[in-house]
Steps between C-alpha positions, in 0.01 A plus 500: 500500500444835598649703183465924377191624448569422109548114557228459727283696238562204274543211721268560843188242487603383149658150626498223219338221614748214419226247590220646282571694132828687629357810340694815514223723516229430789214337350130719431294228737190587351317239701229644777514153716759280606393094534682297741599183537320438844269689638752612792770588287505846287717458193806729591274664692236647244154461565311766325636775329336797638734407813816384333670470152841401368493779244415724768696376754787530287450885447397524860881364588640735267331805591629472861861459368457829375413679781698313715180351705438186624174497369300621162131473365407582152101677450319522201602900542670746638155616672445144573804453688373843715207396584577152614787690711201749713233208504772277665692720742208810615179500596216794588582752664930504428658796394747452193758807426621538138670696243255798363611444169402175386470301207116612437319095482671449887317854578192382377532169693561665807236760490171339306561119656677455809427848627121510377404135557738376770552805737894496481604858502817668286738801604645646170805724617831557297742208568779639434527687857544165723401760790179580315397115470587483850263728627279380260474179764202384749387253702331354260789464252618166339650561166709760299472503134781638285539545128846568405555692305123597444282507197502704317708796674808245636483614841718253693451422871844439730403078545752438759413802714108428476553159570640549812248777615267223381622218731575698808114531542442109328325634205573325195692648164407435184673618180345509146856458271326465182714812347835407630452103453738299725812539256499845634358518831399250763309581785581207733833574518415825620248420770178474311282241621292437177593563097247501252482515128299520214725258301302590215757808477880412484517185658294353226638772256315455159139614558358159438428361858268666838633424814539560836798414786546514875843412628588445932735381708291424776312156513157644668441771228605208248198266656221749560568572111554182355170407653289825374681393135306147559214599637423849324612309150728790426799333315698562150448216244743261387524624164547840633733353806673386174518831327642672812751236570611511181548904538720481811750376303603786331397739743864628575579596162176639438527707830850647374387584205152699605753644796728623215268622221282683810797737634624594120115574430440715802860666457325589182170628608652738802678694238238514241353869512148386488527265764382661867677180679570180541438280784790224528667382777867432276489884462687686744220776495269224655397613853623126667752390235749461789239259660436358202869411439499338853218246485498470114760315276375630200224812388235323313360540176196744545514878476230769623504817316327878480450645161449843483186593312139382570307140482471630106897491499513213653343289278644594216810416605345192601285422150871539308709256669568190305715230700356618844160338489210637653429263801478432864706281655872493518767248508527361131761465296326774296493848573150608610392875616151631673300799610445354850209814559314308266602145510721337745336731776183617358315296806618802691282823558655815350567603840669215642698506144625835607562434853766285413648651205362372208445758230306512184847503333717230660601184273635203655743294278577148531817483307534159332864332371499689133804657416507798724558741157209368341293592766653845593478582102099420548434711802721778325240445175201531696605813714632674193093462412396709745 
């Protein structure tokens, strides 16, 4: 059965076994070989389990539910899952287009490894002018790489219209849709040919578990990357497959609840007098929110915003916070806020920082599933400070 996206949450790769245990929940298989009862017959088909594993497997089926894909891997990370993508579908010498503001670890992947040590070159342009990607192309072209919306300024890139730019010239899309998970966006649907994810962020969804996903419809991408997953060793464990499956489950109520407590919080911080502005694409002041309302179901839950005052102000507004912890990542149930200058993007120069928009007093927010008040009342608090 083919159900919602909340039944398949629950139910997708989580069969009971009638002729085992029956167990409700998929199993943790803990075990790293598989013995046989021949030596030409694989039990179920495990051998080793580096290459294959029910726990994993299990996630693996449920991930591509999600995303409605044929196909899903699970990687020990989100960067994990990148990397395993570029080693398995470019070599030296392609050219890879992608999003100038991005998440700051896939920047430093691009630049320091794959640039640096394997000769594949990156275009950085603004992605959310199709016509400027477009002319971003060459001959040596083979992949465009979109977050959106971006981190940290939630920039968001017009899927359907790059996609087909994309496959008139048979160069492959891929989409990072880490913020929007696939309860609010889905990529596929709208032409992508590749989804990633760090599930460690909402598809996980309580800071406890690193991971990585790629999700495809199409069976060759599915092979060359099943067999860089074997043969690169690149794979989530089971207890962590676990963890993540586990997750999924309440992923849609999580998702309306960071979607709800996000808008009332940056309703909140446009009309506060000390706040410069807010980047989020529910507002109608953002740039693409008709775009956004197009190819997303729901917001998110992460905010960008400008303080005005100086690094000095900004931490002090910071330093008196008391739900919003002071962390990177995003995702959680909890509510978590950062200085990306110095944290989430801090790999960056100061110049490249600025060349994309990052100031020494934006905050990103990851708004978690408190009571919305709660949370307004403590960024109210800690602005009142300064």
């Amino acid at each position: 059965m083919n159900g919602k996206f909340e039944t398949n949450a629950i139910h997708k790769g989580e069969k009971p076994n009638f002729n085992a245990s029956g167990d409700v929940v998929v199993p943790i298989h803990l075990s790293s070989t598989f013995a046989r009862a021949s030596v030409d017959k694989p039990p179920a088909g495990y051998e080793y389990s580096r290459s294959a594993n029910p726990t994993r497997d299990a996630l693996e089926k449920k991930l591509a539910s999600l995303e409605k894909a044929k196909y899903g891997l699970a990687f020990s990370s989100g960067l994990g899952a990148e990397t395993t993508l570029l080693l398995s579908l470019l070599k030296s010498g392609d050219h890879v287009i992608a999003f100038d503001d991005l998440y700051g670890g896939t920047k430093r992947l691009f630049n320091e490894i794959f640039a640096k040590r394997f000769g594949i070159t990156f275009t950085y342009v603004d992605a959310t002018d199709p016509i400027i990607v477009e002319k971003a192309i060459n001959s040596k072209t083979k992949l465009i790489w979109l977050e959106t919306p971006t981190n940290p300024l939630l920039k968001i890139g017009d899927i359907n219209a790059i996609s087909r730019i994309a496959k008139n010239r048979g160069i492959l899309t891929a989409v990072d849709n880490t913020f929007m998970s696939p309860y609010s966006q889905n990529p596929l649907l709208l032409g992508a040919d590749i989804v990633l994810h760090s599930t460690t962020k909402y598809i996980n969804g309580h800071s406890d578990s690193i991971g990585g996903a790629i999700m495809t419809n199409e069976l060759h991408i599915f092979e060359k990357l099943k067999f860089t997953q074997n043969a690169a060793g690149n794979i989530l464990s089971p207890f962590d497959s676990y963890l993540v499956a586990r997750g999924i489950k309440t992923l849609a109520p999580r998702m309306k609840a960071h979607n709800s407590n996000a808008l009332a919080i940056a309703n909140f911080l446009q009309n506060h007098p000390l706040v410069d502005s807010v980047q989020y694409p529910g507002l109608p002041s953002h740039p693409q929110h008709e775009l956004a309302k197009k190819q997303m179901t729901g917001f998110g839950g992460v905010i960008s915003f400008e303080l005005k005052g100086t690094t000095d102000t900004t931490k002090k507004f910071l330093a008196n916070l008391k739900l919003f912890l002071l962390a990177e990542s995003l995702g959680g149930v909890e509510s978590l806020i950062e200085h990306p200058a110095t944290m989430t993007h801090a790999s960056l120069t100061v110049d490249e920082r600025k060349s994309i928009g990052i100031t020494d007093t934006l905050i990103r927010v990851s708004v978690g599933i408190e009571h919305a008040d709660d949370l307004i009342a403590d960024l109210q608090n800690a602005l009142e400070k300064i």
